[in-house]
FIZA-734569 format. One record per atom (N, C-alpha, C): residue number from 0; atom name; x, y, z; residue in one letter. Coordinates in steps of 0.001 Angstrom, whole numbers. Example, Ala and Ser with C-alpha at 12.3 -4.5 7.8 and 13.67 -1.06 7.14 Angstrom:
   nr  atom        X        Y        Z  rest
    0     N    13190    -5690     7800     a
    0    CA    12300    -4500     7800     a
    0     C    13200    -3300     7800     a
    1     N    12850    -2250     7080     s
    1    CA    13670    -1060     7140     s
    1     C    12900       30     7870     s
! end
This chain:
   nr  atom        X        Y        Z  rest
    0     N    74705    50173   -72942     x
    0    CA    75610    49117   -72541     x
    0     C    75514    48911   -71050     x
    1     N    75545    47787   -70554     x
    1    CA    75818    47284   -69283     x
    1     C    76790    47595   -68660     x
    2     N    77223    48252   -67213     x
    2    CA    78247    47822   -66628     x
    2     C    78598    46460   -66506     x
    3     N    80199    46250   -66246     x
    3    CA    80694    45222   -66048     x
    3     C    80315    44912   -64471     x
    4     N    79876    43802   -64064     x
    4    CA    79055    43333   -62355     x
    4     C    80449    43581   -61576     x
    5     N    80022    44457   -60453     x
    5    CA    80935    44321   -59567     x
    5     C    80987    43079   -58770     x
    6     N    81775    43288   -57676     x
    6    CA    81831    41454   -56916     x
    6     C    80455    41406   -55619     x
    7     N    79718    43114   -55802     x
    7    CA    78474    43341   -54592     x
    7     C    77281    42244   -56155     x
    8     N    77382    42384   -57153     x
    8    CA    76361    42037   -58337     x
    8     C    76181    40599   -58214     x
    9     N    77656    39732   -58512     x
    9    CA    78208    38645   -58690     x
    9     C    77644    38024   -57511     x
   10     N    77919    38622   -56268     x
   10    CA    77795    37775   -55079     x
   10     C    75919    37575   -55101     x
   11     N    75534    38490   -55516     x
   11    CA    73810    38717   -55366     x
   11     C    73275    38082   -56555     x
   12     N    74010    37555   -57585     x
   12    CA    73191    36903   -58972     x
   12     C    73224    35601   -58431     x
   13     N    73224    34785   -57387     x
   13    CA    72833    33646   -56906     x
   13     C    71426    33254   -57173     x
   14     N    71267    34882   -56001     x
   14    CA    70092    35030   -54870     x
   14     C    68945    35497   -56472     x
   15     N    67603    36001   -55920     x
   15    CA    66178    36123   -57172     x
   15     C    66874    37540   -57646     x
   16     N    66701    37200   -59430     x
   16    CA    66844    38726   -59957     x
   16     C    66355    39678   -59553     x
   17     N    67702    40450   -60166     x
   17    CA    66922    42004   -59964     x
   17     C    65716    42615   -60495     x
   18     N    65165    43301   -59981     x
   18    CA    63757    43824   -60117     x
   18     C    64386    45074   -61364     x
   19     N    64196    45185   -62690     x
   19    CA    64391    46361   -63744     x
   19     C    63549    47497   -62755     x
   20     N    62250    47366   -62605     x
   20    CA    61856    48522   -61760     x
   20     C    62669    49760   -60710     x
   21     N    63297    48398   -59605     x
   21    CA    63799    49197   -58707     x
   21     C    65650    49998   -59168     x
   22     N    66331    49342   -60150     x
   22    CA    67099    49656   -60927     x
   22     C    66443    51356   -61390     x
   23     N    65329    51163   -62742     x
   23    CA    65377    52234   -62675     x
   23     C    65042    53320   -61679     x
   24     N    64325    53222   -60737     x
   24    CA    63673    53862   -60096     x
   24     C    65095    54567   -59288     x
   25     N    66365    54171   -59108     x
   25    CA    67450    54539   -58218     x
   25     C    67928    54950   -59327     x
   26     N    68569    54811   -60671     x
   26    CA    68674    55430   -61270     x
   26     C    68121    56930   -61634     x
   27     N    67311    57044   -61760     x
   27    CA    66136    57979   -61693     x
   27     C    66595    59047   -60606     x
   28     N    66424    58377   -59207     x
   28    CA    66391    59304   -57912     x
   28     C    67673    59825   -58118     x
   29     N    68980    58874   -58163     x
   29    CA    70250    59532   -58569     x
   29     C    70532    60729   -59396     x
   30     N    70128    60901   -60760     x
   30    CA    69848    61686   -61563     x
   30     C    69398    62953   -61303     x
   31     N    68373    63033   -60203     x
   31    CA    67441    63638   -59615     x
   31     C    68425    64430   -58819     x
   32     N    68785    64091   -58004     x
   32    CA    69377    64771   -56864     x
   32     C    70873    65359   -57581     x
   33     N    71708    64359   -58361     x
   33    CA    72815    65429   -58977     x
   33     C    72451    66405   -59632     x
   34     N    71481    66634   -60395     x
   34    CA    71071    67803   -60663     x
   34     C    70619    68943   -59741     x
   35     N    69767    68115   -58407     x
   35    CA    69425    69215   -57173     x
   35     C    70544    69576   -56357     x
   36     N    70932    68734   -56373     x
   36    CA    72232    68657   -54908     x
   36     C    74004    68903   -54716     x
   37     N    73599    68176   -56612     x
   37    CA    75380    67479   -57095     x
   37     C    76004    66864   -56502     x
   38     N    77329    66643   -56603     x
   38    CA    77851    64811   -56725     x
   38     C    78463    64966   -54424     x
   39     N    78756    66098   -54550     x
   39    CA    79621    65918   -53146     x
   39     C    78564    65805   -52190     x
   40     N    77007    66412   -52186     x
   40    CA    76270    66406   -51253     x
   40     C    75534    64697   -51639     x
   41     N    75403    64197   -52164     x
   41    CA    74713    63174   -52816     x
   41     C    75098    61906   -51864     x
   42     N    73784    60836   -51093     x
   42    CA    74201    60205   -50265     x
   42     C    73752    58711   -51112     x
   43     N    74407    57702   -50476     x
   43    CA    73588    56185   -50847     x
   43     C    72123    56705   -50200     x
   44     N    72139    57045   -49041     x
   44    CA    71339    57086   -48134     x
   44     C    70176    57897   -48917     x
   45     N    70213    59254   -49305     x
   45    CA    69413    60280   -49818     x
   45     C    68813    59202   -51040     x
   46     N    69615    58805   -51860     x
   46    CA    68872    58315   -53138     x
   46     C    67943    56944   -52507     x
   47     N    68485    55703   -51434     x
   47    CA    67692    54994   -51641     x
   47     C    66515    55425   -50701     x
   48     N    66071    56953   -50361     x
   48    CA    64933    57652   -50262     x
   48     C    64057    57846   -50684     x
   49     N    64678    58654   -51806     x
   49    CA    64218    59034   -52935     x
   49     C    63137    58266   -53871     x
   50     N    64524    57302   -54426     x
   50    CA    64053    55959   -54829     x
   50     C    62702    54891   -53969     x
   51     N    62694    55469   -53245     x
   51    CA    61838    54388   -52170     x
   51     C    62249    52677   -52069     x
   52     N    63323    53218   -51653     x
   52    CA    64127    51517   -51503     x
   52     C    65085    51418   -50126     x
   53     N    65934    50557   -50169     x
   53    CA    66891    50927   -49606     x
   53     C    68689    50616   -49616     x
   54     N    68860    50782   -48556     x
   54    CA    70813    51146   -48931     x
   54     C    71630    49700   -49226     x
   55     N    70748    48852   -48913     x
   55    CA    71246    48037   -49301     x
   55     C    70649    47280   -50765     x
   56     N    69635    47862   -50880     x
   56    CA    69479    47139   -52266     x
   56     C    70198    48019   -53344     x
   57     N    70812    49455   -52895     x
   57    CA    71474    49853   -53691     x
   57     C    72682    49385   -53769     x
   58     N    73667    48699   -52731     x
   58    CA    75143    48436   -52788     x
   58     C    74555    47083   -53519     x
   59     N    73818    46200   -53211     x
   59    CA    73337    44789   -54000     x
   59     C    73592    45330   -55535     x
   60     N    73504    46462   -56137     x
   60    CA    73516    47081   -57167     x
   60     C    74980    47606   -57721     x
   61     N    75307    48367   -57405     x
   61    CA    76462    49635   -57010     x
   61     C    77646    49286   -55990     x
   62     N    78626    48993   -56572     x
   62    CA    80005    48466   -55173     x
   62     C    79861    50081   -54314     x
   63     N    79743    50751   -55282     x
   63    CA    80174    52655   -54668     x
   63     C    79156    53797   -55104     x
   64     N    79358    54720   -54455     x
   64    CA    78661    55612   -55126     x
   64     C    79096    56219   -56252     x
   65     N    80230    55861   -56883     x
   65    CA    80998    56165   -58319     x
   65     C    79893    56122   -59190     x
   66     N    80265    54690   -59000     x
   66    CA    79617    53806   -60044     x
   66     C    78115    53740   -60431     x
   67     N    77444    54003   -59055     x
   67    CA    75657    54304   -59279     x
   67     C    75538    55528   -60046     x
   68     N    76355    56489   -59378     x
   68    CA    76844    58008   -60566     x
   68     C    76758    57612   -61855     x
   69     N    77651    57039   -62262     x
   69    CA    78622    56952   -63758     x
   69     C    77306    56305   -64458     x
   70     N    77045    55553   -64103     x
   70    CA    75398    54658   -64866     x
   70     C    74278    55598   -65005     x
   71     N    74008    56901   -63859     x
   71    CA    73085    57523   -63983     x
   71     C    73413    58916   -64995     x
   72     N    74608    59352   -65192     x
   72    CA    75050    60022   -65779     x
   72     C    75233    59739   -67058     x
   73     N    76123    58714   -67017     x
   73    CA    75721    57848   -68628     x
   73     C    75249    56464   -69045     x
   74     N    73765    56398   -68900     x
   74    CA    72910    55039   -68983     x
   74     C    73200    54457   -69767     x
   75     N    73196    54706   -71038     x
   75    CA    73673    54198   -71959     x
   75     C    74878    54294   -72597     x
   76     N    75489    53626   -73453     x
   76    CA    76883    53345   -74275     x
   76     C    76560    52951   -75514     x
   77     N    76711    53812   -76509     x
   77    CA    76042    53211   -77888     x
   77     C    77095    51863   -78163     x
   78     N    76318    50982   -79032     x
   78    CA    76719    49700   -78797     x
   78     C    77140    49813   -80515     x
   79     N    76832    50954   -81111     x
   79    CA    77241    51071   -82704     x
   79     C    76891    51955   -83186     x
   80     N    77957    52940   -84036     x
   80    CA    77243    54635   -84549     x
   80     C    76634    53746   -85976     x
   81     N    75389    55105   -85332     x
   81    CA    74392    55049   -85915     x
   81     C    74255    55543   -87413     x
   82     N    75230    56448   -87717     x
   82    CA    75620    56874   -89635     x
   82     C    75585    55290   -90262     x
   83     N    75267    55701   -91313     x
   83    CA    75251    54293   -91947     x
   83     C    76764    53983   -92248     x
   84     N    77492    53007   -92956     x
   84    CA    78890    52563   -93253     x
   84     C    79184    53620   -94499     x
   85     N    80492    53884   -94463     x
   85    CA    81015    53990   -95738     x
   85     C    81329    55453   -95636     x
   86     N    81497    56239   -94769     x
   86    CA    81498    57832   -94810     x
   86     C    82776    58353   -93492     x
   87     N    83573    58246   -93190     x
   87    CA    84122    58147   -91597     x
   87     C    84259    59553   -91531     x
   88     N    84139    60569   -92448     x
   88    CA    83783    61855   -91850     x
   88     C    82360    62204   -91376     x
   89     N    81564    61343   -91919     x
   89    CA    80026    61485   -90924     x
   89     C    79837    60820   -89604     x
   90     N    80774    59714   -89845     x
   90    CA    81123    58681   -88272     x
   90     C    81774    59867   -87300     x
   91     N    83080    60470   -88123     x
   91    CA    83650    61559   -86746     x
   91     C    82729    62529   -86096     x
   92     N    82079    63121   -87293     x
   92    CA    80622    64141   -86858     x
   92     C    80190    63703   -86139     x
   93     N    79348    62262   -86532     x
   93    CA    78209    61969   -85338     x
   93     C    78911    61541   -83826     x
   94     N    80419    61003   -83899     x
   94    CA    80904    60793   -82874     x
   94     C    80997    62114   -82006     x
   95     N    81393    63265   -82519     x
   95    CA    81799    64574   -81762     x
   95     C    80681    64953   -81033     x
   96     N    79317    64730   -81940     x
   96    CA    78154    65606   -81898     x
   96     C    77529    64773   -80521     x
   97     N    77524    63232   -80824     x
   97    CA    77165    62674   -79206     x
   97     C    77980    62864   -78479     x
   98     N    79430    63214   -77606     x
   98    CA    80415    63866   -77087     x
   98     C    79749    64791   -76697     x
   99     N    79624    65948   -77659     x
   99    CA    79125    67234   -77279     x
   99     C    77539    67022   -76286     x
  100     N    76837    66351   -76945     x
  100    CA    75476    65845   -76345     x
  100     C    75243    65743   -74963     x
  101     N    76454    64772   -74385     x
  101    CA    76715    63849   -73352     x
  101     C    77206    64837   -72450     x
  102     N    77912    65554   -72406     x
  102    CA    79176    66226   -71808     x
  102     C    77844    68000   -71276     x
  103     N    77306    67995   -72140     x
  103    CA    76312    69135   -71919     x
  103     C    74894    69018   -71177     x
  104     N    74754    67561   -70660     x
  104    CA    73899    67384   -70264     x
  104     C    74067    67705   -68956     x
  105     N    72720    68455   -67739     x
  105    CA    73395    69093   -66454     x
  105     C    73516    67636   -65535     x
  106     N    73013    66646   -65663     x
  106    CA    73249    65588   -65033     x
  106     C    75125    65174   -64899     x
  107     N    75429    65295   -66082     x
  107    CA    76511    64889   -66730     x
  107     C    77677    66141   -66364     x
  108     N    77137    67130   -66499     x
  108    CA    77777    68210   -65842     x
  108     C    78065    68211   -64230     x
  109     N    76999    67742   -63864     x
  109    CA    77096    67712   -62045     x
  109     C    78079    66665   -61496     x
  110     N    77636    65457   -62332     x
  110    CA    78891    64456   -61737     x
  110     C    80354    64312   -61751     x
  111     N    80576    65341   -62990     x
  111    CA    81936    64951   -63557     x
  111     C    83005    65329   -62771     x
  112     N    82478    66782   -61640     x
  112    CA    83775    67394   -60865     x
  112     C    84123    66242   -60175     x
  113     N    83234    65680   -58863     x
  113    CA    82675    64380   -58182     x
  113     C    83813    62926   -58502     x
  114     N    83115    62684   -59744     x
  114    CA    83527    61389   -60774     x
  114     C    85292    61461   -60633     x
  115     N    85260    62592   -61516     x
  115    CA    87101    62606   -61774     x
  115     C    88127    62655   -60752     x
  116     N    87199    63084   -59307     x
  116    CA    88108    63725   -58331     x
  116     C    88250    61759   -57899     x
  117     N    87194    61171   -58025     x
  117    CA    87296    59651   -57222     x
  117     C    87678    58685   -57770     x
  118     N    87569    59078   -59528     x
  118    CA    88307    58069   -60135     x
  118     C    89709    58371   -59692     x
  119     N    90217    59769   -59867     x
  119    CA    91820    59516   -59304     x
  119     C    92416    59122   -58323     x
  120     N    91867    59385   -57292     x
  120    CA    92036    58736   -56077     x
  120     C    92180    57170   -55543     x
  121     N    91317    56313   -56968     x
  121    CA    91350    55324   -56651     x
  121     C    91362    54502   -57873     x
  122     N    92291    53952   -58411     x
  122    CA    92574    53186   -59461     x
  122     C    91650    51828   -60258     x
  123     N    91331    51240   -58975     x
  123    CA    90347    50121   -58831     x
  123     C    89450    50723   -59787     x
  124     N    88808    51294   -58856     x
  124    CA    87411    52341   -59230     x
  124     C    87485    53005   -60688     x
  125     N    88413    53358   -61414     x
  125    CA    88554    53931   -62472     x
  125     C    88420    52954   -63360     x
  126     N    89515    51368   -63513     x
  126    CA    89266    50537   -63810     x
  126     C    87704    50027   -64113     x
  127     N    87060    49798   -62857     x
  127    CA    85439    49450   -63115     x
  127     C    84431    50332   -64168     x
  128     N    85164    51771   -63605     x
  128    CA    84008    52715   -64595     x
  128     C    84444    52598   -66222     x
  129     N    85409    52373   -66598     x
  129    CA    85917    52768   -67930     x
  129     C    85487    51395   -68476     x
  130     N    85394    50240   -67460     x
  130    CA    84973    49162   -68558     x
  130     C    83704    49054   -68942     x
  131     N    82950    50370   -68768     x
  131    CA    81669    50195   -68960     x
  131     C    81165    51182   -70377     x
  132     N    82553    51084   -70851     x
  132    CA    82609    52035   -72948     x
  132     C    83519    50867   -73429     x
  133     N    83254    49409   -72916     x
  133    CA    84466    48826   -73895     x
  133     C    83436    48294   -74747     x
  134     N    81767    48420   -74633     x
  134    CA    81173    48446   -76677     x
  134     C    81531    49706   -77357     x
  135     N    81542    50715   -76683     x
  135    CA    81558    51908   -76931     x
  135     C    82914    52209   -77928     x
  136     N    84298    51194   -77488     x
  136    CA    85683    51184   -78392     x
  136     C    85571    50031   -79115     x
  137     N    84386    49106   -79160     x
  137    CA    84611    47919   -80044     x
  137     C    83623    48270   -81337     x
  138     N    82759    49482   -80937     x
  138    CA    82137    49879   -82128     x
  138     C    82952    51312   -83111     x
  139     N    83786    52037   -82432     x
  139    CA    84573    52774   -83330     x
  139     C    85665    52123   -83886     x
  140     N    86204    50780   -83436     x
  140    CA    87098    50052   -84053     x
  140     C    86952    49523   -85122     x
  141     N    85659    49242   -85057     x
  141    CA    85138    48550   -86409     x
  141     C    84976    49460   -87442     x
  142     N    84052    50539   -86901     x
  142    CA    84598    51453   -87927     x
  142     C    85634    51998   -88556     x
  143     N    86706    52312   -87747     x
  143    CA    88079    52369   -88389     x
  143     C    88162    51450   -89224     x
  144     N    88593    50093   -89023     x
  144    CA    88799    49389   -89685     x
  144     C    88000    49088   -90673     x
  145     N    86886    49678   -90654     x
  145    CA    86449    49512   -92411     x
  145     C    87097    50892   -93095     x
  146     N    87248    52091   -92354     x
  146    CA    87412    53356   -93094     x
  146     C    89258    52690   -93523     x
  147     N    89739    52090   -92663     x
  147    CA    91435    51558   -93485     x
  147     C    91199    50287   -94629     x
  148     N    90359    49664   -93955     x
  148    CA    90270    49121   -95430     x
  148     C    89593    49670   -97089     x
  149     N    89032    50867   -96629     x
  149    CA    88644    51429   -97849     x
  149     C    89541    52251   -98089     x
  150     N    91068    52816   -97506     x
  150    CA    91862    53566   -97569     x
  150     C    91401    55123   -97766     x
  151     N    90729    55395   -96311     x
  151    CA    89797    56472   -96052     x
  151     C    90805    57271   -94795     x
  152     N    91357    55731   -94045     x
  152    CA    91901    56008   -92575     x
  152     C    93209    55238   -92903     x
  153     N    94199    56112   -92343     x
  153    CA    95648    55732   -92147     x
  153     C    95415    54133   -90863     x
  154     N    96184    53049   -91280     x
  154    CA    96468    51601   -90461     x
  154     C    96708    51747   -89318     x
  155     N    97861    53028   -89128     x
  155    CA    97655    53433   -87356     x
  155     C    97093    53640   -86238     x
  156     N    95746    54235   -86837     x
  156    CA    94827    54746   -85719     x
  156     C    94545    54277   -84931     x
  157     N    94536    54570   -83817     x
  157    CA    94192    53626   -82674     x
  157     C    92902    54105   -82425     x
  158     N    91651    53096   -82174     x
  158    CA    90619    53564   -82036     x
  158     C    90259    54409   -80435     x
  159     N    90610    53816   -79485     x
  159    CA    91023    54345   -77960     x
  159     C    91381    55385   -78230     x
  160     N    92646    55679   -79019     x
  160    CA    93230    57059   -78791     x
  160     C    91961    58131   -79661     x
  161     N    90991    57906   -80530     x
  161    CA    90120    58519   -81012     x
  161     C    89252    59018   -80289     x
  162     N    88860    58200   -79335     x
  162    CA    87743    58218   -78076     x
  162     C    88246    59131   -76724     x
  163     N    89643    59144   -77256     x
  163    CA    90199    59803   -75927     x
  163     C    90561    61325   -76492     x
  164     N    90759    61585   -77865     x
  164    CA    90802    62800   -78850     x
  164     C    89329    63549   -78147     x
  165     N    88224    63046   -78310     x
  165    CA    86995    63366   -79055     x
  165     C    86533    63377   -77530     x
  166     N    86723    62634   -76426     x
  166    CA    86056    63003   -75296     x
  166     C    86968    64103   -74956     x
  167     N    88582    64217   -74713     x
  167    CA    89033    65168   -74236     x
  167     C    88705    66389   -74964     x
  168     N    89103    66845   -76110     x
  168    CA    88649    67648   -76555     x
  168     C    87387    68736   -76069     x
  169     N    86149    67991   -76109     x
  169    CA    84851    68157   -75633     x
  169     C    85050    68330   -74055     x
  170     N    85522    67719   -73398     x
  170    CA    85409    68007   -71856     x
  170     C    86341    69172   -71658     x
  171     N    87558    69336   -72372     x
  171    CA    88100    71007   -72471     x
  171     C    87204    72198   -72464     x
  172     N    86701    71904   -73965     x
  172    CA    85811    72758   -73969     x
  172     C    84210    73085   -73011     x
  173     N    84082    72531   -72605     x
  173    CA    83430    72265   -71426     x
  173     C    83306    73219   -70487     x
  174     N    84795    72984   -69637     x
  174    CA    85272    73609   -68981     x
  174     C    85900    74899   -69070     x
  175     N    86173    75526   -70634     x
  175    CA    86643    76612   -70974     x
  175     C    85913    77490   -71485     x
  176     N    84574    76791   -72360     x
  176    CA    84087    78009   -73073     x
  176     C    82818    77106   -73509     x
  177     N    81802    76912   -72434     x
  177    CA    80801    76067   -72689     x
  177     C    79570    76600   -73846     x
  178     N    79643    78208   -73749     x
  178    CA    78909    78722   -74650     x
  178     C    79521    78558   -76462     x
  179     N    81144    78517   -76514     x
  179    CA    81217    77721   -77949     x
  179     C    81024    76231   -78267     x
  180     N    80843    75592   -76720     x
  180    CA    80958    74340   -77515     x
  180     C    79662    73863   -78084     x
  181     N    78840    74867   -77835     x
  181    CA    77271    74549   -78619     x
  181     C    77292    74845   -80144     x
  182     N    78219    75549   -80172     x
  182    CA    77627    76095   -81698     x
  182     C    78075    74925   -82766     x
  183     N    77818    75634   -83785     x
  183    CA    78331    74375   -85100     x
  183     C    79777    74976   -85633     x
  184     N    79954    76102   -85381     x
  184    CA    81423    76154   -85787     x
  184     C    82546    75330   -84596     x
  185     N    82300    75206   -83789     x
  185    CA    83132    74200   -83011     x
  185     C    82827    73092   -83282     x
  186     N    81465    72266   -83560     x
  186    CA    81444    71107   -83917     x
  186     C    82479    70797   -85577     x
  187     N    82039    72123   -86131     x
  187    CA    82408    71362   -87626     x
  187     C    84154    71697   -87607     x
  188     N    84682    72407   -86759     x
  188    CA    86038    72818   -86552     x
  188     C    86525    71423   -85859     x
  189     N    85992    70880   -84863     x
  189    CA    86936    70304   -84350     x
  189     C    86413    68786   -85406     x
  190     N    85936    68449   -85965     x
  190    CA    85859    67117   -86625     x
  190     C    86612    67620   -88057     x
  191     N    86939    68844   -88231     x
  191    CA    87748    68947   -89490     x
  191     C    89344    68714   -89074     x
  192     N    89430    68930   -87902     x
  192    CA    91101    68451   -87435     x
  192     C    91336    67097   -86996     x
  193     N    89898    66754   -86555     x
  193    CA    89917    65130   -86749     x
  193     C    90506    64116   -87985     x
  194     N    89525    64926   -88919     x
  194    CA    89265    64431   -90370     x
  194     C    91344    64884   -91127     x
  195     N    91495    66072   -90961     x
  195    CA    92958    66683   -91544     x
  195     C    93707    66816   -91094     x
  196     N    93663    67003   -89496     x
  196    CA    94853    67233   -88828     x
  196     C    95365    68536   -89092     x
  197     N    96538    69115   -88463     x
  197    CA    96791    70273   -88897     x
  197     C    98061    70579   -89871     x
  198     N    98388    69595   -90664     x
  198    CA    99727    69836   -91566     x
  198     C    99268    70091   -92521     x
  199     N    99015    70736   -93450     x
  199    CA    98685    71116   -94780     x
  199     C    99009    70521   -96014     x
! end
């Protein structure tokens, strides 16, 4: 999925497209260095080095260094789970299992102290990054809403609040006990409280 254009994008989609090359290529260098460096040492400056570009063709790109983060950390946004229809306990699986995927990656690991400390700090900025999973909640919605119309899923569910279950969850564990969150008894544990909840 695309980020949503900041007003540095907007103001520059006048002027000749962007080059996909030099996109990835800063992408790339970004990636590069949170893994060497991580998110607090990490400059505009260092990446459009790296990259062999420069600082301004990265802000032409990127309002912040959040945001060049958040894209390089997570490039993509599935635009639709990939289980076929008709199963929403294989939808929760495969949802947990990319969670788990995402969240374990050291790229993804490096940015997040970085990320969270600047999304809070600045509201704007949080705003911009989060609108860049709104395919990401328009494709578990749909799924819900077929799993309630097959009376699979209770009418309530809020699909957001699922996404916010299934990432928090995973980023707990993360941070608490990164060696269980690999295994399959945490995967198949926590999509069974998804799936049942805990009332008996």
């Amino acid at each position: 999925m695309k980020a949503e254009p900041s007003s540095v994008d907007k103001a520059s989609s006048a002027g000749r497209p962007r080059d996909p090359r030099i996109d990835a290529a800063i992408l790339r260098a970004t990636a590069e260095l949170l893994a060497e460096i991580g998110y607090s040492n990490l400059t505009m400056t260092a990446v459009a080095e790296r990259a062999g570009t420069t600082k301004t063709a990265l802000y032409r790109r990127w309002a912040s260094k959040a945001e060049l983060v958040h894209e390089a950390a997570f490039p993509a946004v599935p635009t639709a789970i990939q289980t076929p229809p008709g199963d929403i306990a294989a939808d929760l699986h495969a949802m947990v299992e990319a969670a788990r995927s995402v969240f374990t990656s050291p790229v993804v690991r490096a940015a997040l102290p970085g990320l969270i400390a600047d999304m809070s700090a600045d509201a704007d900025l949080g705003v911009r990054v989060r609108a860049r999973f709104t395919d990401l909640f328009a494709a578990v919605r749909i799924r819900l809403q077929d799993a309630i119309a097959r009376g699979q899923v209770r009418a309530d569910v809020d699909a957001a609040r699922l996404v916010d279950l299934i990432g928090g969850a995973t980023l707990l564990a993360l941070l608490q006990d990164p060696e269980q969150l690999t295994t399959q008894a945490w995967l198949d544990g926590t999509v069974a409280i998804l799936c049942h909840g805990v009332i008996p």
